[in-house]
C-alpha positions, 0 to 999 in steps of 0.5 A, a space after each residue: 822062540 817067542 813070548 806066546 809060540 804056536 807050532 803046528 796047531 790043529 783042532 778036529 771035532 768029531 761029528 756024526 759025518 766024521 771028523 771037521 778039521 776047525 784049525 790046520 797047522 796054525 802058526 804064529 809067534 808074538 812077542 811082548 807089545 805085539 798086536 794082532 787082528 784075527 778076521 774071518 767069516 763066522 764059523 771060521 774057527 776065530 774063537 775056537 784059536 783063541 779059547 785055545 791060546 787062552 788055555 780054555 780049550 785044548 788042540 788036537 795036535 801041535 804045540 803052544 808055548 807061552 813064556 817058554 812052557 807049554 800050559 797043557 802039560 799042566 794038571 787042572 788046577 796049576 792050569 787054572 792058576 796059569 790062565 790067571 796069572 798069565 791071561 786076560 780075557 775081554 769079550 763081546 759081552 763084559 760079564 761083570 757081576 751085578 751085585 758088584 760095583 766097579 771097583 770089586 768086579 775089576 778086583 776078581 781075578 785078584 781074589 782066585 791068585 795071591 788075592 786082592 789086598 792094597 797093592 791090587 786095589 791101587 793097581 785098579 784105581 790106576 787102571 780105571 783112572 787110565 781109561 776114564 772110571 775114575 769117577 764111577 768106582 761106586 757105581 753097579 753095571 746096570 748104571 753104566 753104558 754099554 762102552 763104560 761097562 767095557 771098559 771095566 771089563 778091560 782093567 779087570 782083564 789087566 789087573 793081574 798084569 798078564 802077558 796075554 790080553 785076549 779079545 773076543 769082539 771086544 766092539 762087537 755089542 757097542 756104537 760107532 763112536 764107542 767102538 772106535 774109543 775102545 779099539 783105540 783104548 785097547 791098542 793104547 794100553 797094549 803100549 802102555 803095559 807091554 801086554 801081547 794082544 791078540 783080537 778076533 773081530 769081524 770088524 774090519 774098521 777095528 782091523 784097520 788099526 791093527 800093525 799086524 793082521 791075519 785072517 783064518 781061511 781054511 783052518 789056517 792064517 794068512 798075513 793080511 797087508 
C-alpha cells in the first residue's frame, strides 16, 4: 500500500433526474516524490477527485488511505487537524489575505496546528528564499504579480511540510512565460521536499512535464503515455 492509497473511489450526486455518477471505482496509488498530472474535459469530475483526496469532500463509496489511515473515519475536528498537518492546497486563484503581508499569509496555516513560532518562521523564509521572495517578505499581494503571488501561495502551501501537495490549475490565471516558471517550480520542490504532488490542469503544456499522467474519462482514469 502506498503513502496515499485510493481503492474503488465512487462519488454520486443527486439531482432532480436522478443520481450522476462523477467518479466510478478510481484507482490509484502513490507514494512519497511521486507526481501526477490529472487531465480532462470541464465537468469531468477533475476537481471533485481532488477536494476528495484533499479530505474537503467525502466519496460515496470506496476507500482513501493516506499514510495508512483512512481520514474519514475522523470526527470534524481531528480531520480538520489532519487535512492541515498532512495536506497542502494551491489553487488557480492564490487566495492570500490582503491586509497580510508575504511573510504572514505563508505563516497561516502554522497558526490553526502547533502555531507559528521561530522554527515555522525560518522554515517560510526558506521556502520564499527557494522560489525567488526572499526580497518581497514586507510586501501585500496587491503588489505582487500574478506569478509572485502564486509563488507564495505554493510555500504556504509547503509550510506545514505535508505529504500531499494538491493543485488545482495552478497556471490556469497566469502568462506563458509564468505558467511555465511555476509548473517548473512545482516539480522542483515536489524532488526537493519528497511531497506527493498531484495537479489537475486542462493545460497539456503543464502535462507534459509531468512522469506520470492520467486523464478522467468517464469517472474513471486512464494512464496517458
Amino acid at each position: 500500500m502506498g503513502d496515499l492509497s485510493v481503492q474503488r473511489l465512487t462519488k454520486t450526486f443527486s439531482t432532480e433526474g436522478g443520481s450522476l455518477e462523477i467518479l466510478r471505482d478510481v484507482e490509484l496509488q502513490m507514494n512519497r516524490g511521486d507526481s501526477l498530472a490529472i487531465t480532462g474535459p470541464s465537468g469531468s469530475g477533475k476537481s471533485t477527485l481532488l477536494y476528495i483526496l484533499g479530505t474537503l469532500d467525502r466519496p460515496t463509496s470506496g476507500n482513501v488511505r493516506i499514510q495508512g489511515q483512512d481520514p474519514f473515519t475522523l470526527t470534524p475536528e481531528p480531520l480538520a487537524l489532519f487535512r492541515n498537518r498532512h495536506v497542502g492546497f494551491v489553487f488557480q486563484d492564490h487566495h492570500l489575505l490582503p491586509q497580510c503581508n508575504v511573510l504572514e499569509n505563508v505563516l497561516i496555516p502554522a497558526l490553526a496546528g502547533s502555531g507559528a513560532g521561530a522554527v515555522e518562521e525560518e522554515r517560510a523564509r526558506k521556502l520564499l528564499d527557494r522560489v525567488g521572495m526572499g526580497s518581497r517578505l514586507t510586501h501585500r499581494p496587491a503588489q505582487l504579480s500574478g506569478g509572485e503571488r502564486q509563488r507564495v501561495a505554493l510555500c504556504r502551501a509547503l509550510i506545514n511540510q505535508p505529504l500531499l501537495l494538491l493543485a488545482d490549475e495552478p497556471t490556469g490565471n497566469l502568462d506563458q512565460v509564468t505558467a511555465e516558471s511555476v509548473g517548473k517550480l512545482l516539480l522542483e520542490l515536489n524532488q526537493e521536499l519528497q511531497t506527493l504532488l498531484i495537479v489537475v490542469t486542462h493545460s497539456l503544456d503543464l502535462a507534459g512535464k509531468f512522469p506520470r499522467r492520467v486523464e478522467l474519462k468517464q469517472g474513471a482514469l486512464v494512464e496517458r503515455a
